[in-house]
C-alpha positions in Angstrom: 21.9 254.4 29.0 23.9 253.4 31.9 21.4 254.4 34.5 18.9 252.9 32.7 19.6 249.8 34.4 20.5 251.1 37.8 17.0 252.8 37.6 14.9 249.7 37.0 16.6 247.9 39.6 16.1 251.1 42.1 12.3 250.9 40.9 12.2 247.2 41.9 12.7 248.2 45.3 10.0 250.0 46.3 7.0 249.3 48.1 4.8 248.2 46.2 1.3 250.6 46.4 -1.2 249.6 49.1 -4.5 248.0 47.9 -7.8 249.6 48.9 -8.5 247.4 51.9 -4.7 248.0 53.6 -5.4 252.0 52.9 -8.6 251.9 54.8 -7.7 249.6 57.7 -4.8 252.3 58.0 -7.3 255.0 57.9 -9.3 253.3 60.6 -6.3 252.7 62.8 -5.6 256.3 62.8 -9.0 257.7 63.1 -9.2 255.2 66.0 -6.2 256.2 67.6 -6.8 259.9 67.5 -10.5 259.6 69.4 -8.3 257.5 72.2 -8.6 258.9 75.8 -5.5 261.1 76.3 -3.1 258.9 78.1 0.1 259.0 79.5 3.6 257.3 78.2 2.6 254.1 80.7 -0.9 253.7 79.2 -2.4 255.2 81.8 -6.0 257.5 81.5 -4.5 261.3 82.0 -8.2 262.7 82.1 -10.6 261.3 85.2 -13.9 260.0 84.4 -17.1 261.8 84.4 -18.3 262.5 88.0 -21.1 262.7 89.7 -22.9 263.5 92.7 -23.9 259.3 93.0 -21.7 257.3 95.9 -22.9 253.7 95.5 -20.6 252.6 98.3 -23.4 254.3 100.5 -25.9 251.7 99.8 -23.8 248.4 98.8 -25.6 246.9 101.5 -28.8 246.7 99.5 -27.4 243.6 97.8 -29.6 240.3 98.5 -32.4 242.5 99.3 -35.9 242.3 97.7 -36.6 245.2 95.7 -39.2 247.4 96.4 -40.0 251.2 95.2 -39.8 252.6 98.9 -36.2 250.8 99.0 -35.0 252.3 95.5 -36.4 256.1 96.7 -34.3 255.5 99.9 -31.1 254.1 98.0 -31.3 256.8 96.0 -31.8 259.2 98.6 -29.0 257.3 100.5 -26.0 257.3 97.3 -26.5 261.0 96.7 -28.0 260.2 93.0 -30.3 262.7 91.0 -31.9 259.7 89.1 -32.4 255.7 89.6 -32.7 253.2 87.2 -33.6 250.0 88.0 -32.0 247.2 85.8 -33.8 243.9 85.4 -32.7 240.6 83.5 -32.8 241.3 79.9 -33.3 244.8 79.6 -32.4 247.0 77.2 -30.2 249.3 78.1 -28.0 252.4 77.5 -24.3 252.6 77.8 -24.1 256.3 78.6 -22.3 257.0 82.1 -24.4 259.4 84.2 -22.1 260.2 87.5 -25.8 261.2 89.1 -27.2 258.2 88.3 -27.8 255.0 90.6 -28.2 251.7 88.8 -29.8 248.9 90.8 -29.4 245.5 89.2 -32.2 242.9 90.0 -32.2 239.4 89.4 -35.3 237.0 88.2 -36.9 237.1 91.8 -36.7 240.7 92.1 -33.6 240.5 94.1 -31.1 243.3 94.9 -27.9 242.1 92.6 -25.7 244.8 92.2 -25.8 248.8 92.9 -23.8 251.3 90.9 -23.6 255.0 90.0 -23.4 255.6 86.2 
């Protein structure tokens, strides 16, 4: 009967269990941390990017230029890039990176505002 007591008290002092919500946020946190990039102790990506045959430095000096088919088949040309997609205000678009890809944003007037690969 003497450890009776030193038994409840020992009971006491655990954790209580973890309610449904706490067990899946944990869940999550886990499932989320094992789909991370690999990276090293600093926090730093140890696996590059996707590449691609694109270079949009090639044809950064499209930017404030008025877009025209002929200019998008020469930028393309130009970058390196197996596709072009032309991005206008509003559109819906995709989030996949595709290294042989050159995006060319366009503003309201059809302006050149921006040129990159993915």
């Amino acid at each position: 009967m003497a450890l009776f007591p030193a038994l409840l008290v020992l009971g006491a002092c655990s954790a209580p269990p973890m309610d449904e919500q706490e067990a899946v946020a944990t869940d999550a946190q886990k499932a989320a941390e094992a789909a991370a990039a690999p990276t090293d102790e600093a926090g730093k990506a140890t696996e590059a990017p996707p590449v691609g045959s694109c270079d949009a430095t090639q044809v950064q000096s499209l930017v404030g230029q008025p877009y025209t088919d002929e200019l998008g088949s020469q930028a393309q040309q130009d970058a390196g890039a197996s596709s072009l997609r032309v991005l206008k205000p509003n559109d819906m678009t995709t989030m996949e990176f595709i290294g042989e890809r050159l995006n060319v944003e366009v503003d309201a007037k059809n302006v050149v505002a921006g040129v990159r690969c993915g």
